[in-house]
C-alpha positions as CSV (number, residue, x, y, z in Angstrom):
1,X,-13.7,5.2,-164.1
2,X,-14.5,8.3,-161.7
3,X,-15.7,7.4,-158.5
4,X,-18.9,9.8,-156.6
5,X,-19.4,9.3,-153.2
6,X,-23.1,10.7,-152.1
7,X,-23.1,13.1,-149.0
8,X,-25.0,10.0,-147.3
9,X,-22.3,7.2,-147.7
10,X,-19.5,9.7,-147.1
11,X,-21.3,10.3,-143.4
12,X,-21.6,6.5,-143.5
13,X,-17.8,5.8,-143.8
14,X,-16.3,8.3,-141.6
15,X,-18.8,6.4,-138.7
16,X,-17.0,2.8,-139.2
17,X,-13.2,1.7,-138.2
18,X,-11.1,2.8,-140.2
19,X,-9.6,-0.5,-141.3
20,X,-13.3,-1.6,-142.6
21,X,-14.3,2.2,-144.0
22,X,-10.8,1.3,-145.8
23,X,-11.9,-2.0,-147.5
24,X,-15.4,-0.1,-148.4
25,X,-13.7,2.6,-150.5
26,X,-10.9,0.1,-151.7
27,X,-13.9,-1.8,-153.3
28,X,-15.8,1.4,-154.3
29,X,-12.8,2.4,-156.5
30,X,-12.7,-1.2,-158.3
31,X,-15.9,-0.9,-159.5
32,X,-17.2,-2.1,-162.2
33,X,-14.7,-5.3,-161.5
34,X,-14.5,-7.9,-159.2
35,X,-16.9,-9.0,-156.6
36,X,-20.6,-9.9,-156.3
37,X,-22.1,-7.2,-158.2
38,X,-25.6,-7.7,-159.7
39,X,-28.7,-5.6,-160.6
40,X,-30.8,-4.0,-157.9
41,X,-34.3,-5.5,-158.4
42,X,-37.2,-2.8,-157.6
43,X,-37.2,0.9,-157.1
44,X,-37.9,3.4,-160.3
45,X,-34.3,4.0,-161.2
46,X,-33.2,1.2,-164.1
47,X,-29.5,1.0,-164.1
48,X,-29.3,1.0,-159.9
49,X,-26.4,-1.8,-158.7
50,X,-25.1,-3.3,-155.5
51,X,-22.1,-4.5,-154.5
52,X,-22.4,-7.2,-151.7
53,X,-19.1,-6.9,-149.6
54,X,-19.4,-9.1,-146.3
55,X,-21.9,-8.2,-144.7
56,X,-22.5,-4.3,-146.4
57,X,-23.9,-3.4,-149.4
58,X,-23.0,-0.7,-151.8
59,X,-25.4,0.6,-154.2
60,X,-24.4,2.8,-156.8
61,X,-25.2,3.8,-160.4
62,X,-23.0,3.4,-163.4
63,X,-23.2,5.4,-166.0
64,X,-20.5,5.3,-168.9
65,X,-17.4,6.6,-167.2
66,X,-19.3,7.5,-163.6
67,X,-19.9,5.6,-161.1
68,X,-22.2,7.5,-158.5
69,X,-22.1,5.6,-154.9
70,X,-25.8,6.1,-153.5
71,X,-25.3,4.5,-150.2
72,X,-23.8,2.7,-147.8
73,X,-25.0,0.2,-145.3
74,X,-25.6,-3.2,-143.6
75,X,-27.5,-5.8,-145.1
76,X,-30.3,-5.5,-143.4
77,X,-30.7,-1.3,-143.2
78,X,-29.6,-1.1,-146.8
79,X,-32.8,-1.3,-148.8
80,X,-34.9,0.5,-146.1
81,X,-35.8,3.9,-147.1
């Protein structure tokens, strides 16, 4: 799978620690696999996903062989628009 960062998350990650923007794109590039991935409910877009990872969620789009990362955030700033 390829692996899209948006400009948004990228600005995100360079912001954190290193050690925890580290883990962030670690589990970015395992996608579709392991963790606690499910559906995103709401919004217009159908095939929207997060990935809960602690307390950040990443939501991202897959699409066949892409996987576009939309964003980046905490829990709680994470769905606000």
């Amino acid at each position: 799978m390829t692996v899209f960062f948006s400009r948004s998350s990228l600005k995100y990650l360079k912001k954190l620690e290193l050690k925890t923007a580290k883990k962030l794109v670690e589990a970015c590039e395992n996608l579709p696999g392991e963790g606690d991935v499910r559906k995103y409910k709401g919004g217009s877009v159908k095939n929207i996903f997060r990935l809960r990872l602690g307390k950040y969620r990443i939501l991202f789009i897959k699409d066949k062989e892409i996987i576009k990362i939309l964003k980046i955030d905490t829990r709680g700033d994470i769905y606000k628009k």
